[in-house]
N, C-alpha and C positions, 0 to 999 in steps of 0.2 A: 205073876207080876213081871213087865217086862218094860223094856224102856224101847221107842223109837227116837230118829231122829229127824228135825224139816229140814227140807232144805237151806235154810238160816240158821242151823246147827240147834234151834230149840229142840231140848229133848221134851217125849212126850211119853207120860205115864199111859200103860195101857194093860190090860188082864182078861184072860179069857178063861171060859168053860165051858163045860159040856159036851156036845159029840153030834156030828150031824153038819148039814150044809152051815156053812158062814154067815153069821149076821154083825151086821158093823152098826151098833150104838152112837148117837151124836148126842151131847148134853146139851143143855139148853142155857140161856144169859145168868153166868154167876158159881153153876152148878157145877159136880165134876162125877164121877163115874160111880160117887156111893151115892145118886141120885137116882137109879137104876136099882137099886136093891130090894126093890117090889118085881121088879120085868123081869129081870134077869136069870131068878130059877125058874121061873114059868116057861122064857122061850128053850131054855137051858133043857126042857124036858124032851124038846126034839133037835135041837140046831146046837152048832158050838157060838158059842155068843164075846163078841170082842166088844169092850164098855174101855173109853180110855177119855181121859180127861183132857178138854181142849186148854191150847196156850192160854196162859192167865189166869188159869182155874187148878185149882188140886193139887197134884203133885209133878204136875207138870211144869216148866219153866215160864216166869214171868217176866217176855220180853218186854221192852218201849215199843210203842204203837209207831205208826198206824198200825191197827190188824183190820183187818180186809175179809170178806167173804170168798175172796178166790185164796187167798191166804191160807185161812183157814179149814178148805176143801182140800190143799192139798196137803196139810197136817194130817188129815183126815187118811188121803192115800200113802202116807207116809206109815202109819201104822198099818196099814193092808199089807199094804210091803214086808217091812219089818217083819210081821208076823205070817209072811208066806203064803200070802195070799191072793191071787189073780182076780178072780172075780167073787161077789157076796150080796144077797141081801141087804138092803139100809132101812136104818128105822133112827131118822132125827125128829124131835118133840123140839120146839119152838125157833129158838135160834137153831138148834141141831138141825130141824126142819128147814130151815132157809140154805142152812147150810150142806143140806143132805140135797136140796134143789140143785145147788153150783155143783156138786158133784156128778151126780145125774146128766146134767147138762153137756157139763166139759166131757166128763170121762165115763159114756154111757157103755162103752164094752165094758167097765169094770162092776157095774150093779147087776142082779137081778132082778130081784122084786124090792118093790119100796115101800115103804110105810110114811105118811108125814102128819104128824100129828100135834096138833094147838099152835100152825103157824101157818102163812101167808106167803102168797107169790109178791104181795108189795108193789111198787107201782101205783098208777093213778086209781084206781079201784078200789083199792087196798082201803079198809074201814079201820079206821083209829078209834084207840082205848079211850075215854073219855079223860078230860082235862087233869080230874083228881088222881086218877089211876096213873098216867105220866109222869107227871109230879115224883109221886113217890118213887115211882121208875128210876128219875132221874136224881133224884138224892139220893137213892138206897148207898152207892158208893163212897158216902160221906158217912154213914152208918159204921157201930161194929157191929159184926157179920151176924151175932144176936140179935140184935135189936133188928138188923135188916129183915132177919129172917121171920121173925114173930110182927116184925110190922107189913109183910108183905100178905099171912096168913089169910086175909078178907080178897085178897087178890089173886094167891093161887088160888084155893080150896073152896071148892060148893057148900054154902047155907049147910044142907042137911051136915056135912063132915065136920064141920063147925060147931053145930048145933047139938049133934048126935055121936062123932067117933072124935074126941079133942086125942086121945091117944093116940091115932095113927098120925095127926100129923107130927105131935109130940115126938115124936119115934121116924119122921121125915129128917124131924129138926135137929134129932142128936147125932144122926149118921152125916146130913150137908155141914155141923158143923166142927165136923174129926178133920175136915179139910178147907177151912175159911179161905174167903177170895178177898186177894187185896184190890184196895182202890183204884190201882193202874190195870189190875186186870181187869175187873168191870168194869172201868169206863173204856178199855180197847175195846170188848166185845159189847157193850151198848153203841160204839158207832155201828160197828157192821148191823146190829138190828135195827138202827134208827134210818140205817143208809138204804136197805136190803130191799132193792126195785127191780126184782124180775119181771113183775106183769107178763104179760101176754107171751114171754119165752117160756112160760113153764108151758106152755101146748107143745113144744120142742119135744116132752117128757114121755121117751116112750116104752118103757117101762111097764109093767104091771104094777097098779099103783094102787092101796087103799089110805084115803085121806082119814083121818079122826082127831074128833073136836066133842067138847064137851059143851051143852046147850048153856052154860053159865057161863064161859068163860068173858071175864071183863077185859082180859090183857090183850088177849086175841082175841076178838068175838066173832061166834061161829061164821059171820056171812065170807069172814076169808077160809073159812074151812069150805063152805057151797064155792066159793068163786074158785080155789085152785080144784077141785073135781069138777066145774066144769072144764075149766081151761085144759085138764091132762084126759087127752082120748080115754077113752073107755077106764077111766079108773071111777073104783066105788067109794062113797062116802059113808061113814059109819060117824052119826051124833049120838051124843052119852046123855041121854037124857040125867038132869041133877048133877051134870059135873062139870069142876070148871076147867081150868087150865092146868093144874097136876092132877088128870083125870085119872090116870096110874092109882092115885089113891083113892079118889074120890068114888070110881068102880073098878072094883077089883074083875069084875067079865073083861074089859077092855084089853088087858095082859093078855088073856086065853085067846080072844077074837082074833088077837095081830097075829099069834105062832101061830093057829088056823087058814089065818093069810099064808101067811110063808114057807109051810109047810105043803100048802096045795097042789 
């Protein structure tokens, strides 16, 4: 456990493990770095793995907005820093995904390989969540972090995981809520996902890049998972068949595939 700092003096919770090349964790809208506790011994079996909870989430500090997507990239290199780090692997999942794009972008001497997974280059192409699903998006922050969490369940998590492992998510739900997100933080980082319009600069992205999405996901749905692999040269797309947007749970192969990736 170790603390950075942004340049706006927020400090930021951040914890690493394991042994091996660098890989830099981005959470996703809400979430904070015990949202990882599927991924994290998996990549952990060959990489050292740094998971740190973005502004507004976790144990991290909960500034007044605006929070920004460049904002929060360089949160992001503020923890590489901090923990002595020049360049690393990135693997952001939704918002972390958008977020892991700005970084990429701005500061491509510091990445190596990338991972982006259940989110979107955004822009005019960009395919929106269906009306219902929004909706609750955007109330969730008027929710307590319970109720949030159990009412977004149909949203992250695949039919079958639903239907067939209620315990895993059961067990998502008790680690996201050791560290509850207040209202000011989710609604900072619900702009930057609502704002988050790279389009057609994610071709910028040159990087060794494997996109992944799960074939259910209703938050993101997969056609932004096709659209940023085409947009990034030569990067591969890997869809989860049966899984939606916390495909970490939903297929547990998914973990092994990305350290695969990154270890190659």
């Amino acid at each position: 456990m170790a603390e950075a700092k942004a340049a706006d003096g927020t400090k930021l919770y951040y914890e690493r493990t394991g042994a091996g090349a660098p890989v830099l964790l981005v959470m996703g809208l809400g979430m904070n770095a015990t949202g990882w506790w599927r991924t994290i011994p998996v990549l952990a079996e060959g990489l050292e793995v740094i998971a740190f909870d973005n502004r507004g989430a976790g144990r991290s500090d909960v500034p007044d907005g605006p929070y920004t997507a460049d904002l929060m990239a360089d949160d992001a290199m503020a923890v590489l820093d901090a923990a002595g780090i020049e360049k690393a692997h990135l693997y952001g999942i939704s918002l972390g995904g958008m977020i892991a794009q700005d970084i990429v972008v701005r500061h491509p001497d510091r990445v190596d390989r990338l991972v982006l997974g259940a989110t979107t280059p955004g822009g005019p192409e960009h395919v929106a969540a269906d009306a219902d699903v929004l909706k609750v998006l955007g109330a969730r922050g008027t929710f307590t972090a319970e109720l949030a969490a159990w009412v977004s369940v149909p949203i992250n998590y695949a039919r079958r995981t639903r239907e067939q492992a209620g315990q895993r998510i059961a067990e998502d739900i008790q680690r996201r809520l050791r560290y509850p997100i207040t209202g000011k933080g989710y609604g900072g980082q619900l702009e930057v996902a609502m704002s988050w319009a790279l389009g057609t600069g994610a071709s910028a992205i040159a990087a060794p890049t494997l996109v992944v999405h799960g074939d259910e996901d209703v938050l993101v749905p997969p056609e932004n998972g096709r659209l940023l692999a085409d947009l990034i040269p030569g990067a591969t797309l890997r869809l989860w068949p049966g899984a939606a947007h916390l495909y970490p749970t939903d297929e547990p192969g998914a973990d092994r595939a990305i350290l695969e990736f990154l270890i190659a």
